[in-house]
C-alpha positions in Angstrom: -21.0 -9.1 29.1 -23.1 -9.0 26.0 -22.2 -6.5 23.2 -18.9 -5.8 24.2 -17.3 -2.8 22.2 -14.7 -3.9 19.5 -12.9 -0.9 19.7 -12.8 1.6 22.9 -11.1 5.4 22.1 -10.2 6.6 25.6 -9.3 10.6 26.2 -7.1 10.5 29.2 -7.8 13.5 31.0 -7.3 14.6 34.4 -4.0 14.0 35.5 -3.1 17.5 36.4 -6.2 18.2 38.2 -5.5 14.8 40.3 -2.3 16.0 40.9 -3.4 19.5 42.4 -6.3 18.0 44.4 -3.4 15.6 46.0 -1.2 18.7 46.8 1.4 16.7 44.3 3.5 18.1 41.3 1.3 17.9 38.2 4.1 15.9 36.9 3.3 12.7 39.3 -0.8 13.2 38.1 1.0 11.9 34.5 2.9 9.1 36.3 -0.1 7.8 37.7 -1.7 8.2 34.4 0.7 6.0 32.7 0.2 3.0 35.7 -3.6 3.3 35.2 -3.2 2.9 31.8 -1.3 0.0 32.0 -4.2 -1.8 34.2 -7.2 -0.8 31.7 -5.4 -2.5 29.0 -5.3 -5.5 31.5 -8.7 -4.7 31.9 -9.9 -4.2 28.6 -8.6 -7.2 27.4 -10.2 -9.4 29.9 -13.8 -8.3 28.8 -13.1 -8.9 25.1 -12.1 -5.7 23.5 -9.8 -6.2 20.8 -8.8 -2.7 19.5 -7.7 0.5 22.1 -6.4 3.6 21.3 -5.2 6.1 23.8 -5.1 9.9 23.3 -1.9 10.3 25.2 -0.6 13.1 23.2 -2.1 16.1 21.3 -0.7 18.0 18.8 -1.7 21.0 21.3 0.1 19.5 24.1 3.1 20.8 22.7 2.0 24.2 23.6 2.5 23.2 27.8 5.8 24.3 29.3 9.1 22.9 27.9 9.1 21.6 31.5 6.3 19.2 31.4 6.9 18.4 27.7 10.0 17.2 28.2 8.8 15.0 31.7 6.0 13.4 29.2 8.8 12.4 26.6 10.4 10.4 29.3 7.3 8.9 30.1 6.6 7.8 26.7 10.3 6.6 26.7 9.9 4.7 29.7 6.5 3.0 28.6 8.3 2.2 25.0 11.1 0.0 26.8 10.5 -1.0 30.6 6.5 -1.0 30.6 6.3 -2.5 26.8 7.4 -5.9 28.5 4.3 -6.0 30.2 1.9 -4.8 27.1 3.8 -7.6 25.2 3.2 -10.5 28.0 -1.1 -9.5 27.3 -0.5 -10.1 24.1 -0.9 -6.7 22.5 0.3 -5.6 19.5 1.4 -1.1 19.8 1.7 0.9 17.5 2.2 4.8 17.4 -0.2 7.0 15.6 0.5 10.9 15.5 3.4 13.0 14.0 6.6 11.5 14.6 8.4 13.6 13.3 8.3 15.8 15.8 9.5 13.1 18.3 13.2 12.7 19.1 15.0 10.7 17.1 15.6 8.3 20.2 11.8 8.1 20.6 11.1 7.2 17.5 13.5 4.5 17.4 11.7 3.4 20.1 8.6 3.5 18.7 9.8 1.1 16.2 11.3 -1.3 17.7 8.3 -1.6 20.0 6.1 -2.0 17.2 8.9 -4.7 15.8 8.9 -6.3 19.0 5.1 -6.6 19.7 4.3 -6.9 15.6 2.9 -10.8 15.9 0.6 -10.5 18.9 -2.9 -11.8 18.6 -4.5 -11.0 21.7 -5.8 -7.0 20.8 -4.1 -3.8 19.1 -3.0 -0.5 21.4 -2.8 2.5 19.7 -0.8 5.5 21.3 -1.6 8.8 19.9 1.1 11.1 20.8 1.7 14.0 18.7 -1.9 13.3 17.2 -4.6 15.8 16.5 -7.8 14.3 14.2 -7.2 17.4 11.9 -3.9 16.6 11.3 -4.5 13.2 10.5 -6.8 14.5 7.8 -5.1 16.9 6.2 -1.8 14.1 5.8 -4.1 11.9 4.7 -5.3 14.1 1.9 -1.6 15.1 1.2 -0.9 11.1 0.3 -3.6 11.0 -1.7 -2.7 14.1 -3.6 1.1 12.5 -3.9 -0.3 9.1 -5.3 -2.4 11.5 -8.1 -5.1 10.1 -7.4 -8.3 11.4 -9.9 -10.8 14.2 -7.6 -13.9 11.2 -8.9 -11.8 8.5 -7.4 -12.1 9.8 -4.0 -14.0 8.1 -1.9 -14.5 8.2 2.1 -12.8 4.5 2.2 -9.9 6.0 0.5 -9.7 8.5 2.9 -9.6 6.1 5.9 -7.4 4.0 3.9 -4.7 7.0 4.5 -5.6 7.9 8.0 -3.1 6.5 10.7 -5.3 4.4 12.0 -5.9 2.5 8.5 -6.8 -1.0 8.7 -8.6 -0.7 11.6 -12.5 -0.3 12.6 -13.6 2.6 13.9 -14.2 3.4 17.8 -17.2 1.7 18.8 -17.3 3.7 22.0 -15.1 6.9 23.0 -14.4 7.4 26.8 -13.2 10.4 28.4 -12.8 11.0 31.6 -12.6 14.3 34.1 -16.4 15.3 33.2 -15.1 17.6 29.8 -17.7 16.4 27.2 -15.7 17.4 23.8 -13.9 15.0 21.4 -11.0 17.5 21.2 -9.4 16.9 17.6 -9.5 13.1 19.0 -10.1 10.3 16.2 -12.9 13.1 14.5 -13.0 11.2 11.0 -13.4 7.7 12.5 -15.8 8.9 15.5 -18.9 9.8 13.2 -20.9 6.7 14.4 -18.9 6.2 18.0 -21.0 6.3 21.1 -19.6 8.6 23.3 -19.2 8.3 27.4 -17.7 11.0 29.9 -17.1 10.0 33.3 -16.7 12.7 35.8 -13.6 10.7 37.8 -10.3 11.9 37.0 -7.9 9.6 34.9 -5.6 8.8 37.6 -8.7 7.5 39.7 -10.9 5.8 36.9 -11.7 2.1 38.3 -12.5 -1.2 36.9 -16.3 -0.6 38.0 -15.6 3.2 36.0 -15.1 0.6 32.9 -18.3 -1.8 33.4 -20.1 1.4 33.7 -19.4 2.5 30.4 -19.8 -0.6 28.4 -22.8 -1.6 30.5 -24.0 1.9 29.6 -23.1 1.2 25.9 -24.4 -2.4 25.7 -27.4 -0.4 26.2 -27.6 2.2 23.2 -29.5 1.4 20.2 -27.1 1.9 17.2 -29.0 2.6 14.2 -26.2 4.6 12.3 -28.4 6.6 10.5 -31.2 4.1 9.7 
């Protein structure tokens, strides 16, 4: 496929709804979530995207019932030790954007030694955001910047991104979210000023390979001018 996104954002949305419509605990709709995920990094990498980033977490989220908080948290525990093997067999390197400090201590540590373990893989990067809100992300990064004393005529919009948790990095070329909302919601809002956006109606649990092709056929498509 010909202009193949370097970098995908994808807003996983849906899960509850998937679970209601099934007659299932909304609970399982996030356990489905996390096996899907696993296959559209499969996915991903076998049409040449190098760079994902999965809103998985939102600073909001915390606002759900302790209930379903704390059944996410195990999730996220469970992805950062049994499903990492698999992530590390593609060949992708993880790392965790978002405030960790409002993690557990335990998922932290696991945070970091996935991000140890999976440091020297070449094959593409996945980014979790979990406890990550675009705002937040912001204002930390002007709170380092403010730290280092940096001079107000020094400060440039590369410095910013250069403090963002995603530093290093390229922007989203293309932003996916699924379950037919059309918003960004706080999601990567600094580095999503030029991203082409694509909402698809299914619901995360039930997003498909063909779902995928759809969207980068769809962005293959787009003229990006970026203001020109």
């Amino acid at each position: 496929m010909a202009n193949v996104p370097c970098h995908i954002g994808i807003i996983i949305d849906g899960n509850r709804r998937w679970a209601k419509k099934k007659g299932l605990l909304a609970l399982e709709g996030h356990r489905q979530g996390l096996e899907k995920l696993k296959k559209v990094v499969r996915w991903s990498k076998n049409r040449g995207i190098k760079i994902i980033t999965v809103y998985a977490f939102s600073t909001e989220n915390w606002n759900r019932s302790k209930v379903e908080v704390n059944y996410l948290m195990r999730l996220f525990k469970r992805a950062l030790t049994k499903d990492i093997k698999e992530i590390n067999k593609e060949g992708f390197k993880i790392q965790i954007i978002g405030q960790r400090e409002r993690l557990s201590l335990r998922l932290q540590k696991l945070a970091k030694e996935a991000e140890k373990l999976t440091k020297n893989n070449k094959k593409g990067i996945l980014n979790l955001a979990i406890s990550y809100g675009g705002r937040a992300e912001i204002v930390e990064a002007v709170k380092k910047i403010i730290k280092r004393k940096i001079p107000s005529d020094k400060i440039t919009e590369d410095l910013i991104s250069k403090n963002l948790w995603t530093k290093g990095l390229s922007d989203p070329d293309l932003i996916i979210r699924t379950a037919g909302e059309q918003r960004l919601s706080n999601f990567l809002i600094w580095q999503a000023a030029y991203s082409e956006l694509y909402f698809c109606s299914k619901l995360w649990p039930d997003f498909s390979e063909e779902d995928l092709d759809k969207a980068l056929e769809d962005f293959a498509l787009r003229q990006r001018r970026f203001g020109k």
